[in-house]
C-alpha positions as CSV (number, residue, x, y, z in Angstrom):
1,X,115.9,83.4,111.6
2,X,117.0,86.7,110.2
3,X,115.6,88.1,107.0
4,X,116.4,90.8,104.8
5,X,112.9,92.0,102.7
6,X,113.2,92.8,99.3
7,X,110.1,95.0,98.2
8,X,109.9,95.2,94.0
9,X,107.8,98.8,93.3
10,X,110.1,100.0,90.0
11,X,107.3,98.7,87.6
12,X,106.1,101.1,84.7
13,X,102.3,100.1,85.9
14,X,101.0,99.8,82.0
15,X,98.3,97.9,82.7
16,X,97.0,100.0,85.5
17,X,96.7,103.3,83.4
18,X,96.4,106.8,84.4
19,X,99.0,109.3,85.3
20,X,100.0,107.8,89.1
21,X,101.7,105.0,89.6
22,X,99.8,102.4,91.3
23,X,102.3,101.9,94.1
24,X,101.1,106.0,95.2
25,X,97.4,104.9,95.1
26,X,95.9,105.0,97.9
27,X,94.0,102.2,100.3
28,X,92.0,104.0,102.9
29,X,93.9,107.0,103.0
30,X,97.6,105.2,103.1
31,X,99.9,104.3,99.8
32,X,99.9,101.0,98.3
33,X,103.7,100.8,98.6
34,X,103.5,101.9,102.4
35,X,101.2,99.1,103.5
36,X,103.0,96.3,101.9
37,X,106.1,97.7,103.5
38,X,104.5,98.0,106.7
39,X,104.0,93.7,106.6
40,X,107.3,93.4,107.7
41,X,109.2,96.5,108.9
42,X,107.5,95.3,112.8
43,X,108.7,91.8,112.7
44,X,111.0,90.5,114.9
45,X,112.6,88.2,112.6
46,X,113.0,90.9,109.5
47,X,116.5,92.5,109.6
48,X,116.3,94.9,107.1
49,X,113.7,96.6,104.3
50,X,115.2,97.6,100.9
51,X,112.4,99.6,98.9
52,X,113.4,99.3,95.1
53,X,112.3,102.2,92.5
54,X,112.2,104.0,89.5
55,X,114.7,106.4,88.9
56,X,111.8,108.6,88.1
57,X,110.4,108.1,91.7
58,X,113.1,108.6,93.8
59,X,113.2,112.3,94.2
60,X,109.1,111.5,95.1
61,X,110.5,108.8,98.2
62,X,113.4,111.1,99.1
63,X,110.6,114.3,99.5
64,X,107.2,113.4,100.0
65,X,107.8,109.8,101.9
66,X,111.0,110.9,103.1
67,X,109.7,110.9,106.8
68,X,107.8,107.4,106.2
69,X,110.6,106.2,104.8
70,X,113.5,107.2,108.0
71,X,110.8,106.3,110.0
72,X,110.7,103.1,109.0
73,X,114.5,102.3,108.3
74,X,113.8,101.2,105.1
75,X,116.7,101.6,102.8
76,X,115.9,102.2,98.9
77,X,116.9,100.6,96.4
78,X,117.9,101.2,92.3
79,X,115.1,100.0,90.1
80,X,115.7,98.1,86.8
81,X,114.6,97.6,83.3
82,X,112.9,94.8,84.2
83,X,112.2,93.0,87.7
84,X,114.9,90.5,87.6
85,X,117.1,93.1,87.3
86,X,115.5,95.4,90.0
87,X,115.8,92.3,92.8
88,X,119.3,91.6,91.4
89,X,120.2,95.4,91.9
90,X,118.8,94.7,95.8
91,X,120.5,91.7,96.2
92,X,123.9,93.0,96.1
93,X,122.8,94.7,98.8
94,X,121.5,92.5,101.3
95,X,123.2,92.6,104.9
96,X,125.5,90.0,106.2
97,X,123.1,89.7,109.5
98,X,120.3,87.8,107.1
99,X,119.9,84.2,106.3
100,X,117.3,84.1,104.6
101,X,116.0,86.7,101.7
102,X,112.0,87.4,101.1
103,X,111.1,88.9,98.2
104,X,107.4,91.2,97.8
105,X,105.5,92.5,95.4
106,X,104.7,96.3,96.7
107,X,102.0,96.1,94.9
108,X,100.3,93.1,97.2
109,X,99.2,94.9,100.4
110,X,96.5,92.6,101.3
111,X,98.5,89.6,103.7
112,X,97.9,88.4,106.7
113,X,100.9,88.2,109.1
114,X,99.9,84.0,109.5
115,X,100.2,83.8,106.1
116,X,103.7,85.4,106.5
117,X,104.6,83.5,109.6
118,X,104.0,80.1,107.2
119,X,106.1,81.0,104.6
120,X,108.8,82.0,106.2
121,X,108.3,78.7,108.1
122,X,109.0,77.0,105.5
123,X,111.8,78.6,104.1
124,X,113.5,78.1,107.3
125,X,112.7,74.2,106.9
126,X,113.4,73.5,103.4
127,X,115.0,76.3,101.6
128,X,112.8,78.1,99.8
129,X,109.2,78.9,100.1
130,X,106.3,80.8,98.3
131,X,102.3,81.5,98.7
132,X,100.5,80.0,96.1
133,X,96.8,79.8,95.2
134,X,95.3,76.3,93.7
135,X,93.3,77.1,90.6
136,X,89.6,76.2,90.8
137,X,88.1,77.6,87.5
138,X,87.9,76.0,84.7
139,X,91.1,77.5,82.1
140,X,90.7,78.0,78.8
141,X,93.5,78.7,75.8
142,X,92.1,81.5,73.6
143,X,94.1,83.0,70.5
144,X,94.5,86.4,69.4
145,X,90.7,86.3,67.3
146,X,89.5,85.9,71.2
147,X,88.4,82.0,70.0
148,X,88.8,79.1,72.3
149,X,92.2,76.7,71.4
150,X,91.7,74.3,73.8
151,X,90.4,73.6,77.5
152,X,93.4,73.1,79.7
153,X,93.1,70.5,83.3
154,X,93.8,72.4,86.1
155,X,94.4,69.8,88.1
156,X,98.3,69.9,90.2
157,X,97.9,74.4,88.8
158,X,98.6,77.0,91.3
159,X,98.9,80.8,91.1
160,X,101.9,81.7,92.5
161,X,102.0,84.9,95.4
162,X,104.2,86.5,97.3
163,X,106.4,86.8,99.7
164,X,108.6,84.2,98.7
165,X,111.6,83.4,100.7
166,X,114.6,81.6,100.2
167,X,118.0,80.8,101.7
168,X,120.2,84.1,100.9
169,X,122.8,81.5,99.2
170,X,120.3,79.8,97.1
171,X,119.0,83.2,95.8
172,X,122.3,84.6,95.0
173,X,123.1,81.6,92.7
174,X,119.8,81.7,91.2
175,X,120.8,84.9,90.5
176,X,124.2,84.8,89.2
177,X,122.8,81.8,86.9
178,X,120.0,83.1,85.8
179,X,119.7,83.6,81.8
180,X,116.9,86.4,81.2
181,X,114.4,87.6,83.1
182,X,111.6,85.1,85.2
183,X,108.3,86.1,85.9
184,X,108.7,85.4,89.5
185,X,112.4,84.6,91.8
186,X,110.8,80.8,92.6
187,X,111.5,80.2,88.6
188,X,114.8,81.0,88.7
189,X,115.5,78.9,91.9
190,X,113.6,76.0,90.1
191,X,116.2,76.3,87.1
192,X,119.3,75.9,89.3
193,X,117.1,72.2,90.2
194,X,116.7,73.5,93.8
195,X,112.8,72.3,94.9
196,X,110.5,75.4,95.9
197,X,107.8,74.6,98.7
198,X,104.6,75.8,98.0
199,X,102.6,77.4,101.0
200,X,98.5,77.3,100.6
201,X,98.3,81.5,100.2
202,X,94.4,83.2,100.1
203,X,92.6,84.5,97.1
204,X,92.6,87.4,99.2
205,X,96.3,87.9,98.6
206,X,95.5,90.1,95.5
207,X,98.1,92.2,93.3
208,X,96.8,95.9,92.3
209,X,97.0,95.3,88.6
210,X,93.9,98.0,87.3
211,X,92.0,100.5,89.2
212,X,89.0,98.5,90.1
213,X,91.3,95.9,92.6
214,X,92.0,99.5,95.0
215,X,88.5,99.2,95.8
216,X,88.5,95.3,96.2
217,X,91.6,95.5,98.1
218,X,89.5,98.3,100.2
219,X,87.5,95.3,101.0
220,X,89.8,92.7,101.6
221,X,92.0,94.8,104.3
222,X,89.6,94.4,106.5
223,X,88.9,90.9,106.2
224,X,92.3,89.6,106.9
225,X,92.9,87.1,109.5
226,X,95.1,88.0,112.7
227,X,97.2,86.2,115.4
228,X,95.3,85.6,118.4
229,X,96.4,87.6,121.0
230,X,97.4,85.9,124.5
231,X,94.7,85.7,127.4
232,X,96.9,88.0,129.7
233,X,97.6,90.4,126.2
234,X,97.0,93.7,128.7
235,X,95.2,97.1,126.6
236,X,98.1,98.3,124.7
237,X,98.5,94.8,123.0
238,X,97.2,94.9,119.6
239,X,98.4,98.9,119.0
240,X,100.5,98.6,115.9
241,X,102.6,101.6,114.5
């Protein structure tokens, strides 16, 4: 299995406020971009990295991350108006080597490597593949005067996560047919009638959206489950660039 990673980080982060952009934030000590790039530039079964920005951040990458970057191999990437458009500009892109195509937010660092191991799993068995989260709270409809509509069953809802992975063929035509811009690339798989797996993610699996979820992800990092290492695993084992 050979996959090419698409990372997403050309968002105007609105919500998140302030003068930096939230992918430049920083996680004990290291960028929010840089750690969700680092889930996947050590796997054996990643090909390539393609890092897509802002035109206003590339002279940022090409200078100050310019030795993270080459270090890495990661190639970047033309952002877009709009996400669709940014993972379309990447997708031209992708190398022949790759199979399969995953496609992260760079602004989820928080994933276990099992978590990644399963979804690529089952991309390679069915298709296409995301992390999802079932809802458990109870949802509620509420109009613009902040008053309740209606109370809405959760029952069968999930919060969909990434990385999600599909065959390299099945993403291109989901992107040559897509009309407008999805929230997510497993919606516009889902409109060419193509069935999406879902893979049981980890509320854990958080997306920097405001300031307060660096310090929750802070918290999380650490918690993250690993891959046993193997009884004969000698000292230099676990170290990690």
């Amino acid at each position: 299995m050979k996959v090419s990673v698409i990372i997403p980080a050309a968002g105007a982060s609105k919500r998140f406020g302030g003068k930096t952009r939230k992918i430049f934030e920083r996680i004990k000590g290291q960028p929010v971009f840089i750690r969700a790039i680092e889930l996947f530039v050590n796997r054996n079964d990643v090909c390539e990295v393609q890092l897509v920005v802002a035109d206003e951040d590339k002279e940022t990458m090409k200078t100050r991350y310019a030795a993270n970057i080459g270090f890495m191999g990661v190639r970047l990437a033309d952002g877009g108006a709009t996400r669709t458009e940014s993972v379309r500009n990447a997708l031209a892109n992708v190398s022949d080597e790759a199979e399969y195509v995953c496609v992260h937010d760079a602004a989820r660092p928080c994933v276990s490597q099992l978590w990644i191991d399963k979804v690529f799993a089952a991309a390679e068995k069915t298709g296409s593949a995301i992390l999802a989260y079932p809802l458990h709270g109870t949802l509620k409809k509420v109009a613009a005067d902040n008053l309740i509509e209606q109370t809405l069953p959760r029952e069968g809802l999930w919060e969909a996560q990434t990385p999600q992975v599909f065959s390299k063929d099945i993403l291109k035509r989901a992107y040559e047919n897509a009309d407008g811009q999805a929230d997510d690339d497993a919606a516009l798989v889902e409109a060419l009638g193509e069935q999406v797996t879902v893979v049981a993610g980890d509320p854990r699996n958080i997306k920097i959206t405001t300031k307060n979820d660096l310090a929750l992800a802070a918290a999380v990092v650490d918690s993250l489950p690993k891959p046993k290492l193997a009884k004969h695993a000698g000292p230099f084992k676990e170290a990690q660039w």
